[in-house]
C-alpha positions, 0 to 999 in steps of 0.5 A: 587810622588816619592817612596822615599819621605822624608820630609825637615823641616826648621832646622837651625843647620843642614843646612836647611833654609826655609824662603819665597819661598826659600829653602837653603841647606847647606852642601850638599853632593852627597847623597842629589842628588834628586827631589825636590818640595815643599807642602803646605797644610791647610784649603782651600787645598793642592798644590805642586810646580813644581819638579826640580833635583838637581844635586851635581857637584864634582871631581872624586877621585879614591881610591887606593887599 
């Protein structure tokens, strides 16, 4: 759907937890800003969930020259 689609497998050491129908992303910084929705496949077919943003809140910093 998107041009920059890249896959999130669970991986527990690098902050990433898929368990039932939750995804659990720790550690998140302002470059994992995006859509996101999940796909499964198998043998009776595809299906992919709605798409939702999410949106990483910080304070601004400014950087001294």
């Amino acid at each position: 759907m998107y041009s920059k689609d890249i896959i999130v497998q669970h991986e527990k050491t690098s902050g990433v937890i898929i368990s039932g129908k939750s995804l659990v992303l720790q550690g998140i910084t302002r470059k994992n800003a995006g859509f996101y929705a999940c796909v499964a496949s198998n043998t009776e077919g595809d299906t992919e969930s709605n798409v939702i943003e999410l949106k990483v809140m910080c304070k601004k910093f400014c950087l001294k020259s």
